[in-house]
VEXDREN-2710 file (C-alpha; in Angstrom, 1 decimal):
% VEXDREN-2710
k/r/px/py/pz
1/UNK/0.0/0.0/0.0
2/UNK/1.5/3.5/-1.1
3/UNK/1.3/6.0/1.8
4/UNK/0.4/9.6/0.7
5/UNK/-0.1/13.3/2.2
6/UNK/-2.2/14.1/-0.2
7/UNK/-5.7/15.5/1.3
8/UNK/-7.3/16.8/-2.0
9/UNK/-6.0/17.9/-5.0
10/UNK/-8.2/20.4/-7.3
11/UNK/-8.0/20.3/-11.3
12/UNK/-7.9/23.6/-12.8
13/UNK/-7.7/24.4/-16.6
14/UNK/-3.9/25.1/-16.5
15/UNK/-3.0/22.6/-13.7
16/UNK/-4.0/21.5/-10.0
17/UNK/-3.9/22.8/-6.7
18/UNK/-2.9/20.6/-3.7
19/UNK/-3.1/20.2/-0.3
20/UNK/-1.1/17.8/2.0
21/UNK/-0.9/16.9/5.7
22/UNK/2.5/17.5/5.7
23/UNK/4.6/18.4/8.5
24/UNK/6.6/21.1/6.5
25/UNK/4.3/22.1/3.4
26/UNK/0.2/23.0/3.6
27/UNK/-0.2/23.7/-0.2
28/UNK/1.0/23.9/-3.9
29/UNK/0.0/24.9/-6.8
30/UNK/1.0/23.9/-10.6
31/UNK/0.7/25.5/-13.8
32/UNK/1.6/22.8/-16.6
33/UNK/1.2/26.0/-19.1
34/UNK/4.0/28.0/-17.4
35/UNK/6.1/24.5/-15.1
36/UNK/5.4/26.7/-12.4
37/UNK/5.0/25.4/-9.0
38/UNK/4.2/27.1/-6.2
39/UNK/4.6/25.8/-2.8
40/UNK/3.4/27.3/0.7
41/UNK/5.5/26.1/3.4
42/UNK/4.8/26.5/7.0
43/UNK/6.3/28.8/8.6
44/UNK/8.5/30.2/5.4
45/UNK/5.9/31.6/3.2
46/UNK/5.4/30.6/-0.4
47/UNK/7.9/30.2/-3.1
48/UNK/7.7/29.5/-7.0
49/UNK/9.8/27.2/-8.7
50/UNK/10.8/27.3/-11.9
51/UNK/10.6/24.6/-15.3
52/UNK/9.0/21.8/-13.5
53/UNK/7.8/19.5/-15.8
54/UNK/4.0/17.4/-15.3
55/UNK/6.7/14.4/-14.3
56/UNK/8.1/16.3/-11.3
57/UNK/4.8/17.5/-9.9
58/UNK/3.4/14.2/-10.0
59/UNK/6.3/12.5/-8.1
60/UNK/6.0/15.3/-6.0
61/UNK/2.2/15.5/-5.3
62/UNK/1.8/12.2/-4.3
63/UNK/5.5/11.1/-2.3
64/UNK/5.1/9.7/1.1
65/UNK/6.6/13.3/2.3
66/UNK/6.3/16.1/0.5
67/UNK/9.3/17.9/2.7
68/UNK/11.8/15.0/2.1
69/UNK/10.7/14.3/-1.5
70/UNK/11.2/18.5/-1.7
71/UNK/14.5/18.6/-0.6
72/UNK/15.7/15.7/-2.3
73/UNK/14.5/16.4/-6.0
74/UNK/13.3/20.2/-5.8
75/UNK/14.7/22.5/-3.4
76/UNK/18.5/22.6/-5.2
77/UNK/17.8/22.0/-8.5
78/UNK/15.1/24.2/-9.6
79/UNK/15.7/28.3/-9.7
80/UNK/12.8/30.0/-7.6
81/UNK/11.9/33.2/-5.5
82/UNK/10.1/33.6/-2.9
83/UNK/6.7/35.4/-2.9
84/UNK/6.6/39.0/-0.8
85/UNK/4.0/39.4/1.3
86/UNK/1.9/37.1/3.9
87/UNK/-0.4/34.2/2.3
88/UNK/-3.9/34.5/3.2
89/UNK/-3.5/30.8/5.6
90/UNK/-6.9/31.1/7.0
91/UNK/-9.5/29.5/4.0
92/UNK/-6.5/27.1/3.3
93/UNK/-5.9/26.1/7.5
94/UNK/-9.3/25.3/8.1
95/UNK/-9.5/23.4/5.1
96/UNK/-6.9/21.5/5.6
97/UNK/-8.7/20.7/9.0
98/UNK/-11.8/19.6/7.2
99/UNK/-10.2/17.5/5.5
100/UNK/-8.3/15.6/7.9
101/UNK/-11.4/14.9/9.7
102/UNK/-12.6/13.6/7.1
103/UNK/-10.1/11.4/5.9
104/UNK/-10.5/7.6/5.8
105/UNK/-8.1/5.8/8.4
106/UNK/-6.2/3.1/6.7
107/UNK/-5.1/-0.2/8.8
END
């Protein structure tokens, strides 16, 4: 059985947008149009990364840890910036929440 973060992910016309019960990462989103990605971390705002291909994200959205599968295949090899300004964390938080008490428990 694969283990994933992965609470919901949302199709858009240009790509998805993601949220995880991560430890390190609350949400991304992707635009296949542009191989954007943009993450928001906890605790360190939200940067956008640069040429990520559809194959990237996908590894990415569903690893068993976002923040290890991040710094392993992301975080040094991609050219990014960090976003100015705070993230709006409220609609995403409770969410998030939502979600989690939703989600089916696997044994």
């Amino acid at each position: 059985m694969i283990k994933t973060m992965l609470l919901l992910e949302e199709k858009l016309e240009e790509g998805s947008v993601c949220y995880f019960d991560s430890s390190n990462i609350y949400a991304c989103k992707y635009n296949a149009n542009t191989k954007q990605l943009a993450i928001i971390f906890k605790g360190a705002g939200q940067y956008v990364y640069e040429d990520i291909t559809n194959y990237n994200f996908q590894r990415f959205k569903v690893a068993e840890s976002q923040g290890k599968h991040f710094r392993n295949y992301i975080q040094t090899k991609f050219k990014f910036i960090k976003v100015e300004g705070k993230v709006n964390l409220e609609p995403i938080l409770t969410l998030i929440e939502q979600l989690k008490k939703n989600k089916p428990t696997i044994e």
